[in-house]
C-alpha positions in Angstrom: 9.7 55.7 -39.8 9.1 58.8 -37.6 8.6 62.4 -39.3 9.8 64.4 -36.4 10.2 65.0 -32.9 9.5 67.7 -31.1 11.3 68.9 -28.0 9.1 71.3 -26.6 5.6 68.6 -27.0 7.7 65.4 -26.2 6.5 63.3 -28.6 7.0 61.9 -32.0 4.5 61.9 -34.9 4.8 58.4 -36.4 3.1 56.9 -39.2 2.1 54.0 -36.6 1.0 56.3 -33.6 2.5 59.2 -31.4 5.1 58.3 -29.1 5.2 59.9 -26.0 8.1 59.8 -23.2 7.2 57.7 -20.2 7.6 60.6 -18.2 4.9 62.8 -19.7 2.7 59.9 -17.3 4.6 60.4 -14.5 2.2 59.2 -11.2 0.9 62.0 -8.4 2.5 61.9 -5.4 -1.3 60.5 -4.2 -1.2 58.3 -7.2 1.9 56.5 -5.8 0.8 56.1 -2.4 -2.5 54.8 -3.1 -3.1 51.7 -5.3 -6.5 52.3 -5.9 -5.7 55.7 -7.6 -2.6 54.3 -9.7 -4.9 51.2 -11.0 -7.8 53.8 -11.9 -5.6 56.0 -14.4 -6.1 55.6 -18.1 -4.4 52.5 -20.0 -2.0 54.3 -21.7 -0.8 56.7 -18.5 -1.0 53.3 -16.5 1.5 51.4 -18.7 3.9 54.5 -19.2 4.3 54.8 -15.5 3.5 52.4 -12.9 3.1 48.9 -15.3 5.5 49.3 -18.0 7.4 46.2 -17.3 4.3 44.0 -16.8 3.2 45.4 -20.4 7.0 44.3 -21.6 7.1 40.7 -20.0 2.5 40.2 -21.4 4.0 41.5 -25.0 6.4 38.3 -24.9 4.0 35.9 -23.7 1.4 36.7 -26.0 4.0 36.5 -28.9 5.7 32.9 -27.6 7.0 32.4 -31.1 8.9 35.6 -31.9 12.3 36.7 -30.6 10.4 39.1 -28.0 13.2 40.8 -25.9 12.9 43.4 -22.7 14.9 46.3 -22.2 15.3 49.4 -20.3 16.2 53.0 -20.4 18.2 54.7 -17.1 20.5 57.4 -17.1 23.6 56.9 -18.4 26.1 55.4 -15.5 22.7 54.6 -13.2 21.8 51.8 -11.6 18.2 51.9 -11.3 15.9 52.0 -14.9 13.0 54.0 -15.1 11.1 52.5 -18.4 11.1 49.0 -19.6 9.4 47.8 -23.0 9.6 45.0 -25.2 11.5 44.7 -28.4 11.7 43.1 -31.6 15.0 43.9 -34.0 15.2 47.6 -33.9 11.2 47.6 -33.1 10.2 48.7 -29.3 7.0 48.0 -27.4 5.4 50.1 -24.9 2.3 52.1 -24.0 2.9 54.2 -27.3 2.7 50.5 -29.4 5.1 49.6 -31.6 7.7 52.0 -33.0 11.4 52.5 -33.9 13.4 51.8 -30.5 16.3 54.8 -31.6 12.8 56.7 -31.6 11.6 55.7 -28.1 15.1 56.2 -26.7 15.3 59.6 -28.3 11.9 60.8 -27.3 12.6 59.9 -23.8 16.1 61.5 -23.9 14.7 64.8 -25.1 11.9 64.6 -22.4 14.5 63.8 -19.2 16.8 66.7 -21.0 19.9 64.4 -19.9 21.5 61.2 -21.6 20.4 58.0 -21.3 21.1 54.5 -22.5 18.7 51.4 -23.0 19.6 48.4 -21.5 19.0 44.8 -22.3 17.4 43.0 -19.3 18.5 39.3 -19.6 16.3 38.2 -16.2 12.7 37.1 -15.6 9.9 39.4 -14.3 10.5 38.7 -10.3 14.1 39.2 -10.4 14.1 42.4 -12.4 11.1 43.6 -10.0 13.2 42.6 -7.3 16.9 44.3 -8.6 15.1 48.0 -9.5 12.0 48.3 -6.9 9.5 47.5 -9.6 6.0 45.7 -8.2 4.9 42.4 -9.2 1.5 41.8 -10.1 0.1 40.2 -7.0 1.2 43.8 -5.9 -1.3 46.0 -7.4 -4.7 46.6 -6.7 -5.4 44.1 -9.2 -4.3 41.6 -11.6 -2.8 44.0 -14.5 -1.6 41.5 -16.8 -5.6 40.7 -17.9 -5.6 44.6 -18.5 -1.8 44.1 -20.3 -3.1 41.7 -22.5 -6.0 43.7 -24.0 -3.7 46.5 -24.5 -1.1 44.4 -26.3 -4.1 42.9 -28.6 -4.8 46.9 -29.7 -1.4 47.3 -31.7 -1.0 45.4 -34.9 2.9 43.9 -34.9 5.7 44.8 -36.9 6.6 41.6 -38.4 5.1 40.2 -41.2 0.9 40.6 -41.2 0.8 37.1 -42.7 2.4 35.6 -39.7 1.3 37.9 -37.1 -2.3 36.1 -36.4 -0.3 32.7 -36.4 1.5 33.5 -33.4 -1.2 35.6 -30.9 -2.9 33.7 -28.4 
């Protein structure tokens, strides 16, 4: 699905949208310290870095009737994961919408310039916050799963169009 990928820009021209590595939206130092300042960013920077797992867990919600799964990329041998995104088959879901997850992972590996493997995260939202240091949403400076749930709404699904309405709420 993807026409190329390019180390040097980080991203991958897709005939759905670009896909950018998480890391490209990597918070400030001032951005991590203050709420107020991480909230404020742009949708997409926000969800690549700060709310990517509250975007993962509102993209399984909103689809309650398709095999919706979460995973995560860490370096390989790590503990701790530093992006998390929804999946469907070989599809992925994150602040790039939906694309090929080889894509994602390989966009991301070529951005950290060292390997790393996805991971399937088999938990619910507060223990995986809980197990790799990731907020919850009460811990923001606002609600962001009103804000996730727009930003899912933008990206048209990968399975079939004439089920895809069916199945939003």
């Amino acid at each position: 699905m993807w026409l190329s990928r390019g180390r040097a820009a980080h991203a991958v021209q897709s005939d759905l949208v670009d896909l950018h590595a998480a890391g490209a939206y990597r918070r400030t130092r001032a951005q991590r310290a203050s709420p107020w300042l991480s909230w404020s960013r742009p949708d997409r920077a926000f969800f690549a870095s700060g709310a990517c797992h509250i975007l993962a867990w509102t993209c399984r919600e909103l689809h309650p009737s398709e095999p919706i799964g979460i995973a995560a990329l860490r370096a390989t041998g790590a503990e701790q994961v530093f992006h998390a995104f929804a999946t469907w088959g070989a599809w992925a879901f994150d602040h790039s919408g939906w694309h090929p997850a080889d894509a994602l992972v390989g966009v991301n590996q070529d951005f950290a310039g060292h390997a790393i493997e996805r991971v399937e995260i088999t938990t619910d939202l507060a223990t995986f916050c809980r197990q790799h240091r990731h907020r919850m949403p009460h811990q923001y400076h606002d609600d962001p799963r009103p804000r996730a749930r727009d930003y899912v709404r933008r990206f048209e699904p990968p399975w079939p169009a004439a089920t895809a309405g069916e199945h939003d709420r």
